[in-house]
Backbone and ligand atoms as CSV (ligand in chain L), in Angstrom:
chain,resi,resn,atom,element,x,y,z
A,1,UNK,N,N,23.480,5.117,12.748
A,1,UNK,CA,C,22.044,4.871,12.747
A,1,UNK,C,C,21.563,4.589,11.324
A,2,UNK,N,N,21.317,3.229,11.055
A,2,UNK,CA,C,20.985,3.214,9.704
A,2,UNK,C,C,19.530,3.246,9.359
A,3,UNK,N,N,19.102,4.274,7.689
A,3,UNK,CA,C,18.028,4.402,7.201
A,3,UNK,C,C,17.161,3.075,7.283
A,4,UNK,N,N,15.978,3.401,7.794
A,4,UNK,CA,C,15.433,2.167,7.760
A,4,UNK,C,C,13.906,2.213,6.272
A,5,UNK,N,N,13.539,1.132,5.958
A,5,UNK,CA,C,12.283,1.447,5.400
A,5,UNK,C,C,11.541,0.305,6.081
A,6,UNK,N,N,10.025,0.974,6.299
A,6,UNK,CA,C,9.400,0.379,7.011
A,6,UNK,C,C,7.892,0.243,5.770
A,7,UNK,N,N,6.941,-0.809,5.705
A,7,UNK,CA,C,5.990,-0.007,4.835
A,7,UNK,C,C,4.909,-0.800,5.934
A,8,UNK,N,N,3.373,0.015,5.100
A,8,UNK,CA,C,2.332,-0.497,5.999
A,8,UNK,C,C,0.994,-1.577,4.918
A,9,UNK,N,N,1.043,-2.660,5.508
A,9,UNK,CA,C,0.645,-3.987,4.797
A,9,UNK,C,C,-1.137,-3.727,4.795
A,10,UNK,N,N,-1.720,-3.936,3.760
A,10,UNK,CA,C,-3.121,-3.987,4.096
A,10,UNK,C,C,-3.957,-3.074,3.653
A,11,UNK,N,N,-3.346,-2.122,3.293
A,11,UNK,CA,C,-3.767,-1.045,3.078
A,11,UNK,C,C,-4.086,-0.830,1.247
A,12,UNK,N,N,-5.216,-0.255,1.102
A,12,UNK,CA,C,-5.446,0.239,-0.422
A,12,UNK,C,C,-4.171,1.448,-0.990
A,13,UNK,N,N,-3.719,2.266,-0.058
A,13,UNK,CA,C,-3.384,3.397,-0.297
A,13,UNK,C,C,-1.411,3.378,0.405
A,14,UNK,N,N,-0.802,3.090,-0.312
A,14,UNK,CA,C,0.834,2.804,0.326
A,14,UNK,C,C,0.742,4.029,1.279
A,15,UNK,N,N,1.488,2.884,1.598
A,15,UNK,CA,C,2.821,3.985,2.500
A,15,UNK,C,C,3.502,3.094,3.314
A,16,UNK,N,N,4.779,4.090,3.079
A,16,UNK,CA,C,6.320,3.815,3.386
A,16,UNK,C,C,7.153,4.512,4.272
A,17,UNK,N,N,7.451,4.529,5.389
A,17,UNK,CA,C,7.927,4.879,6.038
A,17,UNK,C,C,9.850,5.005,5.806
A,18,UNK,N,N,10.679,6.259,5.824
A,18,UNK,CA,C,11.555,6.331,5.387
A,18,UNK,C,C,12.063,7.096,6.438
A,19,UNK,N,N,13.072,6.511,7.789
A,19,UNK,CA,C,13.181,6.998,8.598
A,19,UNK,C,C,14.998,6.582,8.954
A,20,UNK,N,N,15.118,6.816,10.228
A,20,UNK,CA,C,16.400,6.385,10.944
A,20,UNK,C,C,16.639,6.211,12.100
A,21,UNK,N,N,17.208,4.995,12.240
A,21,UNK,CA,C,17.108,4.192,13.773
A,21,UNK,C,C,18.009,3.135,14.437
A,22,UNK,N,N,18.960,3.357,15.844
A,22,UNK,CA,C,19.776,2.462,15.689
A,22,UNK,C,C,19.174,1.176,16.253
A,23,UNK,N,N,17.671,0.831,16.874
A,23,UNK,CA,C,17.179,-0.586,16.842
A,23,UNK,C,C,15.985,-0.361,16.022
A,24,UNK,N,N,15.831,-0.834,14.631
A,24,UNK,CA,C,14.569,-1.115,13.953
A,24,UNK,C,C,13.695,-1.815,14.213
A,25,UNK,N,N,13.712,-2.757,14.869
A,25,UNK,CA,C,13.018,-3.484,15.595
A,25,UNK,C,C,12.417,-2.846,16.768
A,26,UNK,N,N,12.959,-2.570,17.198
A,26,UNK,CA,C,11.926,-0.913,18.579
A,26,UNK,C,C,11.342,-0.599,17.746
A,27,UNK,N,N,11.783,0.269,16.779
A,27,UNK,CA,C,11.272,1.519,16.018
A,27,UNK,C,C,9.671,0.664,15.538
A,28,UNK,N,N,9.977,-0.642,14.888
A,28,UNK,CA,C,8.835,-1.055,14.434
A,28,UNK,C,C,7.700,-1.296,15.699
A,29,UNK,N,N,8.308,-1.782,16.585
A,29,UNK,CA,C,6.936,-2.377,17.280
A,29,UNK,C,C,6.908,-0.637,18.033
A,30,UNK,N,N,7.437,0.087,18.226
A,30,UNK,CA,C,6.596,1.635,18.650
A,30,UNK,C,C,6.050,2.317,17.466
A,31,UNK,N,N,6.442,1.991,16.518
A,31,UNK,CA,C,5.381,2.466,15.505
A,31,UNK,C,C,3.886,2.140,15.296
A,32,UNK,N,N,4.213,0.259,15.840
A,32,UNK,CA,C,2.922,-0.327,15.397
A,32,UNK,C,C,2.007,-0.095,16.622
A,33,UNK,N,N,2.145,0.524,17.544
A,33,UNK,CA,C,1.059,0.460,18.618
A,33,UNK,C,C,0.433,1.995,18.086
A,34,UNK,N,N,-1.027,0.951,18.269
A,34,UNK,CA,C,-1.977,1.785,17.886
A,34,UNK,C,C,-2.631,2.588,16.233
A,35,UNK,N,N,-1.508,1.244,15.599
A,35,UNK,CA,C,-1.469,1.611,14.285
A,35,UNK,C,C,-2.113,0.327,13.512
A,36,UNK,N,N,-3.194,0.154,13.351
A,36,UNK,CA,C,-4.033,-1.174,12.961
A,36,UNK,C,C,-3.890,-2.230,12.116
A,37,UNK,N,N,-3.038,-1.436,11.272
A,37,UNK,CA,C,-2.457,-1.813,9.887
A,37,UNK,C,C,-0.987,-3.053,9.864
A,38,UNK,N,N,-0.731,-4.156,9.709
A,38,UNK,CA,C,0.616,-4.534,9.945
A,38,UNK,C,C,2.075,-3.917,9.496
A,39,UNK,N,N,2.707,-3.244,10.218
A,39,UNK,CA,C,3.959,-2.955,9.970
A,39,UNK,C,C,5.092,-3.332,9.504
A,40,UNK,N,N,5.677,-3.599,8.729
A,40,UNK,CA,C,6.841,-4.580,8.042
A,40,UNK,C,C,7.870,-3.754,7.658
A,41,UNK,N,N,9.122,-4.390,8.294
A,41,UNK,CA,C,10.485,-3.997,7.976
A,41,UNK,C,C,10.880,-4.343,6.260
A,42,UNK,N,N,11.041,-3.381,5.548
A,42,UNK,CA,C,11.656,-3.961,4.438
A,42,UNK,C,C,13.125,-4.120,4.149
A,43,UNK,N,N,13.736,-3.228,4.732
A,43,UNK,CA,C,14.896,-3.421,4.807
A,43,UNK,C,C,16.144,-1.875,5.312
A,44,UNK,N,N,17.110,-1.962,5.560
A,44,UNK,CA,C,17.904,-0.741,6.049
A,44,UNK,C,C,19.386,-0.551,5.063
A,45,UNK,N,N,19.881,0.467,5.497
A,45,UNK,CA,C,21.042,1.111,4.327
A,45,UNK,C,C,22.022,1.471,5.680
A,46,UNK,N,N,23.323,1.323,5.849
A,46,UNK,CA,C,23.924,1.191,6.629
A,46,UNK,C,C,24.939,2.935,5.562
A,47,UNK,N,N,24.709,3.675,5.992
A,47,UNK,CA,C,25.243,5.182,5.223
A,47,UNK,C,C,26.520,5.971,6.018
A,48,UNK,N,N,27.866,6.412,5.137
A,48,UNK,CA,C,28.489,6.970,6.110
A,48,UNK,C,C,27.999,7.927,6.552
A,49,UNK,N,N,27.221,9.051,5.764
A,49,UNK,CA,C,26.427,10.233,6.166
A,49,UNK,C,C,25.313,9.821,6.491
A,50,UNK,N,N,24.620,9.134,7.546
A,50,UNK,CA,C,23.082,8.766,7.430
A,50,UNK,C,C,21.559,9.877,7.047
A,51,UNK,N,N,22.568,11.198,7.856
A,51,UNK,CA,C,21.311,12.329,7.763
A,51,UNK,C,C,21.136,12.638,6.519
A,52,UNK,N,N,22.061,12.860,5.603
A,52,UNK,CA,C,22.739,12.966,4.448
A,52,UNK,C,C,21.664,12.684,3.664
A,53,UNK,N,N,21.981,11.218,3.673
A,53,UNK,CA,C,21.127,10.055,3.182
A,53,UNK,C,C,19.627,9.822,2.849
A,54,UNK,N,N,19.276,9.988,4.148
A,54,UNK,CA,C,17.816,9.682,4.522
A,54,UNK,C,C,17.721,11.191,3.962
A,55,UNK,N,N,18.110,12.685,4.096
A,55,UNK,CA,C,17.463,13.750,3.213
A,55,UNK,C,C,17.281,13.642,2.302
A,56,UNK,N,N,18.558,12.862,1.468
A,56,UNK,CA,C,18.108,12.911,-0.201
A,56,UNK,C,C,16.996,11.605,-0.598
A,57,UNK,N,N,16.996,10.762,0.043
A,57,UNK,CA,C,15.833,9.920,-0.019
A,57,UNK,C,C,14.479,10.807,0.089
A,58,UNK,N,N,14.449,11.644,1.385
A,58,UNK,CA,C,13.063,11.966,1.736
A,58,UNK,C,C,12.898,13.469,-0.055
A,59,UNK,N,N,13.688,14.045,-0.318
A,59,UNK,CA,C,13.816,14.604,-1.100
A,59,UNK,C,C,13.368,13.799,-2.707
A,60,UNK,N,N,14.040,12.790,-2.689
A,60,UNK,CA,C,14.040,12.203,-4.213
A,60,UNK,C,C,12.525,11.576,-4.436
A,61,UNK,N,N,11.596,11.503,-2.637
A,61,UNK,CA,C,10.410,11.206,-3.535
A,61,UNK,C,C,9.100,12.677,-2.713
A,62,UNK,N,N,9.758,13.435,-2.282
A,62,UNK,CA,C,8.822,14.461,-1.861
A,62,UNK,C,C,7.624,14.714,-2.679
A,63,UNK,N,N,7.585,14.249,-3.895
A,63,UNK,CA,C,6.344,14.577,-4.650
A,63,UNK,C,C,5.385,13.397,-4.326
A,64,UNK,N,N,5.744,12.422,-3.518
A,64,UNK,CA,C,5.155,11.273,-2.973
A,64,UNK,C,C,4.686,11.427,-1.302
A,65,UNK,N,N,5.331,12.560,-0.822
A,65,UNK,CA,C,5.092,12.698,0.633
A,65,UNK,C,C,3.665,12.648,1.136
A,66,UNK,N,N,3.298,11.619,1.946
A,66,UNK,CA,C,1.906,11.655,3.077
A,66,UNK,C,C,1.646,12.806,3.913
A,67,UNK,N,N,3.083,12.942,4.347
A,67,UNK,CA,C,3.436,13.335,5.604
A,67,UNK,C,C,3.930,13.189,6.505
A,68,UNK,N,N,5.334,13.863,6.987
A,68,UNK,CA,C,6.317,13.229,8.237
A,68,UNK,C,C,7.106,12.531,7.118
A,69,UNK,N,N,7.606,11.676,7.572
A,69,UNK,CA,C,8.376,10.535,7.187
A,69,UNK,C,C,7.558,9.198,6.255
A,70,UNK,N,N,6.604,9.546,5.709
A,70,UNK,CA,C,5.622,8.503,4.750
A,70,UNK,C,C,5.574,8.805,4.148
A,71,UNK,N,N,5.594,8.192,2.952
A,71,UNK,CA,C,5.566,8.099,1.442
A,71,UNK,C,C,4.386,7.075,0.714
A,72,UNK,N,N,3.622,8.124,-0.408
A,72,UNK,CA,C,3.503,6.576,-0.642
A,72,UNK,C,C,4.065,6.155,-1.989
A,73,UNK,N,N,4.784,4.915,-1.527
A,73,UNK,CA,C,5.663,4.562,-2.503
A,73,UNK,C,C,5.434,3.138,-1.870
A,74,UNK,N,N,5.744,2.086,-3.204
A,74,UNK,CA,C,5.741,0.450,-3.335
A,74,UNK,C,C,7.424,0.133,-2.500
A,75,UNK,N,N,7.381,-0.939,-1.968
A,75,UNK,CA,C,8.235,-1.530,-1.398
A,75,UNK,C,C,9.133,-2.077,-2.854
A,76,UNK,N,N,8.466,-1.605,-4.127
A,76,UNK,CA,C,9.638,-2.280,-4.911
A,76,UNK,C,C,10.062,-1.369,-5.685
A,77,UNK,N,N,10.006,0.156,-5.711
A,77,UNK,CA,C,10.704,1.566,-5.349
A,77,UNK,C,C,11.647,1.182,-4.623
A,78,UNK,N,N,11.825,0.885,-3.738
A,78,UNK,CA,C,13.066,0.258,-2.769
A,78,UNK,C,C,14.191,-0.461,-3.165
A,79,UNK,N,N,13.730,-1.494,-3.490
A,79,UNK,CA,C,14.614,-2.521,-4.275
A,79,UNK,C,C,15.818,-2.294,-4.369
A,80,UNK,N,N,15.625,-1.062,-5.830
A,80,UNK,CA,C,17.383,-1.164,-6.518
A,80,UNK,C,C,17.406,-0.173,-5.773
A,81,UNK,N,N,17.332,0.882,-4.964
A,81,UNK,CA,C,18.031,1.498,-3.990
A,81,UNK,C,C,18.830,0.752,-2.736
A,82,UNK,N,N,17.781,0.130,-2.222
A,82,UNK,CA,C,19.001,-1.006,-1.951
A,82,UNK,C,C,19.973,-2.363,-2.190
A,83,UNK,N,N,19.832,-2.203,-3.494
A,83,UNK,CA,C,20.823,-3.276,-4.068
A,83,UNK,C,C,22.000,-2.343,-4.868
A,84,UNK,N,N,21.623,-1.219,-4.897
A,84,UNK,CA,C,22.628,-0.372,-5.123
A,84,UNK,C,C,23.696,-0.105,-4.199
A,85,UNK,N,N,22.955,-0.241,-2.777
A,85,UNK,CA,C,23.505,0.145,-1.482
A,85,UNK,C,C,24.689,-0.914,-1.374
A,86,UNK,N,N,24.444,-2.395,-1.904
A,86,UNK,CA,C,25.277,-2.985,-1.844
A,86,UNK,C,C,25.662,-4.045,-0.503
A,87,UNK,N,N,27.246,-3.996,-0.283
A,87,UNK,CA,C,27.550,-4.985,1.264
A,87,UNK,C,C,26.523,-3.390,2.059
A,88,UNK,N,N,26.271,-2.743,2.086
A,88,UNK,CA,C,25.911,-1.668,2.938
A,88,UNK,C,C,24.232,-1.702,3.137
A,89,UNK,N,N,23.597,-2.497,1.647
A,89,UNK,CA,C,22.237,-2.551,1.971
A,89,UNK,C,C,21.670,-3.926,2.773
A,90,UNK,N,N,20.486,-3.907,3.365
A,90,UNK,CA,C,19.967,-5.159,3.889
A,90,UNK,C,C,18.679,-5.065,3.458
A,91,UNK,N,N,18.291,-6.375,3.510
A,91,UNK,CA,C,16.786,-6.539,2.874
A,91,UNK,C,C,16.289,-7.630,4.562
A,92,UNK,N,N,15.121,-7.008,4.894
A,92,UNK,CA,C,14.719,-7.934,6.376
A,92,UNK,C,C,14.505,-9.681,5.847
A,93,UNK,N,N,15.186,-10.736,5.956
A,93,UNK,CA,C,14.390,-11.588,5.212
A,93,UNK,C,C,13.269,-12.221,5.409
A,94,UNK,N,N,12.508,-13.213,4.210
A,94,UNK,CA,C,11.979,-13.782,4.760
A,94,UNK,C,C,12.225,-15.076,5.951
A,95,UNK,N,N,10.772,-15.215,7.003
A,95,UNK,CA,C,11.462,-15.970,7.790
A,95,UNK,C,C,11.320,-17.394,7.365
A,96,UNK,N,N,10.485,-17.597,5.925
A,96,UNK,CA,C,10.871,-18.995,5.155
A,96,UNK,C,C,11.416,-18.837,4.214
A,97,UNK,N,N,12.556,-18.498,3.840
A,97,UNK,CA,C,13.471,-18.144,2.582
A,97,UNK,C,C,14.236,-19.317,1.985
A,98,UNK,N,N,14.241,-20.337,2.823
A,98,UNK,CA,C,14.499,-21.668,2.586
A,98,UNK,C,C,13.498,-22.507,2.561
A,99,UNK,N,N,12.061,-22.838,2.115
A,99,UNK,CA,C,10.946,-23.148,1.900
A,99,UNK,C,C,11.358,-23.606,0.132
A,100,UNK,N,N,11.568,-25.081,0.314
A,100,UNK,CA,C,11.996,-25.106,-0.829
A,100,UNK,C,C,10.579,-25.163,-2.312
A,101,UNK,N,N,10.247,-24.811,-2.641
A,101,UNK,CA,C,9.635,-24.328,-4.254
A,101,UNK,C,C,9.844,-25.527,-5.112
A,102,UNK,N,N,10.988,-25.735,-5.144
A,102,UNK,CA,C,11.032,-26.706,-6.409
A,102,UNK,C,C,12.445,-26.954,-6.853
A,103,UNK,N,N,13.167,-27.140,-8.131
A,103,UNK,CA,C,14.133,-27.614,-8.966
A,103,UNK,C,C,14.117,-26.397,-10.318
A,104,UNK,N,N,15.469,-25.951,-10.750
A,104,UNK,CA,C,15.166,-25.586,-11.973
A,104,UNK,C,C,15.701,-26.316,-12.757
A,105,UNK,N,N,16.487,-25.718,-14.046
A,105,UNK,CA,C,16.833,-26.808,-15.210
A,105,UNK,C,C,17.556,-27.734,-15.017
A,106,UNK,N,N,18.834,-26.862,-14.139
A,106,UNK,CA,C,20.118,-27.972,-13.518
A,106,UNK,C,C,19.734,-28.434,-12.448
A,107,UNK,N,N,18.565,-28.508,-11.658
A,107,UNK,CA,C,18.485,-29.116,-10.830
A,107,UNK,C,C,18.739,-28.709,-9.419
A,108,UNK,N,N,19.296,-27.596,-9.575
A,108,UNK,CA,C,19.593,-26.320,-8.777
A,108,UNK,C,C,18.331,-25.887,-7.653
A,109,UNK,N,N,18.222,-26.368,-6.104
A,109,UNK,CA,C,17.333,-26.126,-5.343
A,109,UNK,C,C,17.003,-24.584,-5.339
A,110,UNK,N,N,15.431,-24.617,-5.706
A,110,UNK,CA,C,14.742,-23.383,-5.676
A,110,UNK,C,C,14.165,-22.878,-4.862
A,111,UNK,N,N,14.399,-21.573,-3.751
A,111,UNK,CA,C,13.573,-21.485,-2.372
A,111,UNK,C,C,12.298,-20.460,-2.407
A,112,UNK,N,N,11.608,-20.437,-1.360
A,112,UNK,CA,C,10.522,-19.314,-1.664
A,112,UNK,C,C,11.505,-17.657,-1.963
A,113,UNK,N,N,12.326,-18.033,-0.945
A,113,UNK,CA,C,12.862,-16.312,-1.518
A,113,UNK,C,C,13.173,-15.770,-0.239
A,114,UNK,N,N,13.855,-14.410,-0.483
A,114,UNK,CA,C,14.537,-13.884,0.575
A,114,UNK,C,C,13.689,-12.866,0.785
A,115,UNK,N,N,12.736,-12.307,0.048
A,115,UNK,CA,C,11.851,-11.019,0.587
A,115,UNK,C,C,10.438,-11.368,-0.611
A,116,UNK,N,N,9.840,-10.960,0.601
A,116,UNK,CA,C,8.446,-11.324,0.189
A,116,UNK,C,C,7.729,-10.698,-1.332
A,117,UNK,N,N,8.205,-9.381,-1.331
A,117,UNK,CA,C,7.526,-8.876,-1.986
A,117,UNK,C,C,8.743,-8.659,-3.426
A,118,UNK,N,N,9.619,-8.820,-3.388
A,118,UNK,CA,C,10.356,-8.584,-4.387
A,118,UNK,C,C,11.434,-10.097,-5.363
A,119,UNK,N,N,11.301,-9.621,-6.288
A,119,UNK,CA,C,12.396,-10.988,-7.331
A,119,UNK,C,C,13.295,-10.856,-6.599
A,120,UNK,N,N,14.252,-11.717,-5.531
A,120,UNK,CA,C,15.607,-11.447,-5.657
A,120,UNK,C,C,16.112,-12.949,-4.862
A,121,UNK,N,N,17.211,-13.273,-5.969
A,121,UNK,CA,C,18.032,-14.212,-6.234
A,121,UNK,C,C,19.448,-14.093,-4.974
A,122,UNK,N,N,19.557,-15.287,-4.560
A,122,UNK,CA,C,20.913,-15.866,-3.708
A,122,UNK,C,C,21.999,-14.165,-4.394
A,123,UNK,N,N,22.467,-14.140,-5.720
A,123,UNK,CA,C,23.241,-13.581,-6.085
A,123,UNK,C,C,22.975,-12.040,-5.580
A,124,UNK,N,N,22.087,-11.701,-5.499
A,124,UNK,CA,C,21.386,-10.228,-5.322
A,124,UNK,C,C,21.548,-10.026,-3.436
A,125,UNK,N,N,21.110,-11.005,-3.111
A,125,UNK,CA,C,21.060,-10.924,-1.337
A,125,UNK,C,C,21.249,-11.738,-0.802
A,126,UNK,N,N,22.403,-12.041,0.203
A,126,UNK,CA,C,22.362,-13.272,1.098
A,126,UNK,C,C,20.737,-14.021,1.805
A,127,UNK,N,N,20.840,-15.140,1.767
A,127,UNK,CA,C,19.847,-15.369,2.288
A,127,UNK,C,C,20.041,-15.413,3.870
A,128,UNK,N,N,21.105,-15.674,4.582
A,128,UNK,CA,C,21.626,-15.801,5.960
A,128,UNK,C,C,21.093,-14.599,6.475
A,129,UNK,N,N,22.294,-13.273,5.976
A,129,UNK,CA,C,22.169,-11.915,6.909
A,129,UNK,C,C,21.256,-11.148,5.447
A,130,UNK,N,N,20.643,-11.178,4.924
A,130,UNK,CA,C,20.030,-10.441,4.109
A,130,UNK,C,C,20.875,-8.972,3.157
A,131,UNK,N,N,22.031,-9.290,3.489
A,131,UNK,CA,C,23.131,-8.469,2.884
A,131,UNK,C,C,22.727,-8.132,1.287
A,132,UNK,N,N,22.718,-6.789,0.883
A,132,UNK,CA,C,22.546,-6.709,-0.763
A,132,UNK,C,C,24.099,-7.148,-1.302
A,133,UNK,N,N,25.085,-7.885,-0.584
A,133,UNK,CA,C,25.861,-7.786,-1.507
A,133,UNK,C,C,26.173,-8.968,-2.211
A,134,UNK,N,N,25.058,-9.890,-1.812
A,134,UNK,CA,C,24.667,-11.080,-2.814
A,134,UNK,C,C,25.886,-12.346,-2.367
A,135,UNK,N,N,25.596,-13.760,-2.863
A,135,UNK,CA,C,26.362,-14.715,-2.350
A,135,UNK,C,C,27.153,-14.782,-3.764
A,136,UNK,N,N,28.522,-14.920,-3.579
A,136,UNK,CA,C,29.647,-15.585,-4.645
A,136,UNK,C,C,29.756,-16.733,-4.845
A,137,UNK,N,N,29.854,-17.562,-5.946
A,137,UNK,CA,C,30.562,-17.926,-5.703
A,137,UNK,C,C,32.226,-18.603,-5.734
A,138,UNK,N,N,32.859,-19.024,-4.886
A,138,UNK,CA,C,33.850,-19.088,-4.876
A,138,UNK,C,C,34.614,-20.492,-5.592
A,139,UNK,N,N,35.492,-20.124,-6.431
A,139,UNK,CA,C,36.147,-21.705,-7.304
A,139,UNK,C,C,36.940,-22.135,-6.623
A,140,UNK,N,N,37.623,-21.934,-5.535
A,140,UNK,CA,C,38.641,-22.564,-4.526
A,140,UNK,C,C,37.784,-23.791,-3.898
A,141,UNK,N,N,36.613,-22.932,-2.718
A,141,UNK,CA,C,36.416,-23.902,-2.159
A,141,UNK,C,C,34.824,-24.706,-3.085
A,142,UNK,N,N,34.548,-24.376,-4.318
A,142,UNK,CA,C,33.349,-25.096,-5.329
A,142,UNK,C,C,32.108,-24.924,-3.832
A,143,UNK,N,N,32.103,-23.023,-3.146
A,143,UNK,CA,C,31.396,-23.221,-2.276
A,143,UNK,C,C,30.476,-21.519,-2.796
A,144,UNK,N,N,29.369,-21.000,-2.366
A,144,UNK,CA,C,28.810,-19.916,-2.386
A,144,UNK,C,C,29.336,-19.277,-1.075
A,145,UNK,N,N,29.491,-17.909,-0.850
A,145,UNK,CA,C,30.013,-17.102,-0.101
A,145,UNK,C,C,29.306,-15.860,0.054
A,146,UNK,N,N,29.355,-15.344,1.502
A,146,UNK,CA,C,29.053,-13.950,1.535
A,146,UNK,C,C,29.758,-13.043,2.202
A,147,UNK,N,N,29.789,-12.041,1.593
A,147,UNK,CA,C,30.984,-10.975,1.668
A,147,UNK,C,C,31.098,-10.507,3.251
A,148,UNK,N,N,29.848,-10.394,3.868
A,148,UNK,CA,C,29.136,-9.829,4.963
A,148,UNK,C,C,29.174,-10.798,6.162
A,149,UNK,N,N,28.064,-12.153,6.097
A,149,UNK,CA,C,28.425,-12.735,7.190
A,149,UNK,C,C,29.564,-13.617,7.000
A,150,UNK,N,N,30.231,-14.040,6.029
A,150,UNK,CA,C,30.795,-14.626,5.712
A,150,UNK,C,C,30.821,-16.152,5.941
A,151,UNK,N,N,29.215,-16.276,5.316
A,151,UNK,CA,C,28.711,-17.751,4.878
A,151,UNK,C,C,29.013,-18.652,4.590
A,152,UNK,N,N,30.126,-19.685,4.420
A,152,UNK,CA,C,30.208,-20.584,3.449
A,152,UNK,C,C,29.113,-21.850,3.047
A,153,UNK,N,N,28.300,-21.960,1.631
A,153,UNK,CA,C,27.311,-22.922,1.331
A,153,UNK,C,C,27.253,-23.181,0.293
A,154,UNK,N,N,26.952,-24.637,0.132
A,154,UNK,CA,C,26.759,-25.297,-1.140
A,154,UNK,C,C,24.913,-25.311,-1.309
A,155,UNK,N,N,24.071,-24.578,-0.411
A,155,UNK,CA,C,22.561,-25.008,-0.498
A,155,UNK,C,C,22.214,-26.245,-0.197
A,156,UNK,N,N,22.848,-26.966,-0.104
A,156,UNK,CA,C,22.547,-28.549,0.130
A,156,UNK,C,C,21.836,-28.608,1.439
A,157,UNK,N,N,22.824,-28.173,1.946
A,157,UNK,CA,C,22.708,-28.517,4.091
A,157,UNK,C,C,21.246,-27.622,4.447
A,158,UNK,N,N,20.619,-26.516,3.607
A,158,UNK,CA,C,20.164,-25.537,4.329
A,158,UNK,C,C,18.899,-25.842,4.361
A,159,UNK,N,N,17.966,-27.197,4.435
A,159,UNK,CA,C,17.060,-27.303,4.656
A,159,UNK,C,C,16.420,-27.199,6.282
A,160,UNK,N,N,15.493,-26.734,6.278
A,160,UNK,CA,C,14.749,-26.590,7.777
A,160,UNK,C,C,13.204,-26.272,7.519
L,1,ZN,ZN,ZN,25.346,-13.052,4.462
């Protein structure tokens, strides 16, 4: 059952939901009934100890506790906890993460991004499965790779 973080959008006053669930997607839409506020998946930690886990989380920000399982804490508190997490962390992506932005120096296609609220680069998180364990890439096939879904892309093809 992996840790999920959930936060609530709209609001003056955070909060973050720091829970555990084996469909997050249930979990979200039974959370959101009756809850006015929009609900958003930020992302989950796939833990061998999950209870483990999610204690020392709910622990490491208890001086932040709402109450229950809420925090208030920024969705970018999150971040390097889960990019620490690694092939084990996920970030929910965005659902235009290929929305292309622009060009940088080399010419290198630039997309809106893989999560809304945070900096993070192809290298940091797949854009496919939202994997923290970031795309490689690989000098065999002169292709980007992911450890997780096991992607192969040059960025070229991935317009939509
Ligand atoms: Zn992937």
């Amino acid at each position: 059952m992996p840790v999920y973080f959930i936060v609530e959008c709209g609001n003056a006053r955070k909060a973050l939901k720091i829970g555990r669930a084996t469909d997050i997607q249930k979990r979200r839409r039974n959370l959101q009934t009756g809850n006015p506020a929009e609900l958003l998946i930020i992302g989950w930690i796939v833990a061998e100890d999950e209870v483990a886990f999610e204690h020392a989380l709910h622990q490491r920000f208890q001086h932040q506790r709402r109450g229950g399982e809420w925090f208030e804490i920024e969705p970018a508190d999150i971040q390097p906890i889960l990019l620490r997490a690694g092939i084990r962390g996920f970030v929910a992506k965005n659902a235009d993460a290929f929305e292309i932005i622009g060009y940088d120096r080399d010419g290198i296609t630039e997309f809106v991004g893989i999560w809304d609220w945070g900096d993070l680069e192809y290298e940091e998180c797949c854009p496919f499965c939202g994997c923290c364990c970031g795309i490689h890439y690989q000098e065999v096939s002169s292709l980007h790779h992911c450890l997780n879904c096991d992607t192969l892309t040059d960025f070229e093809e991935v317009m939509f």
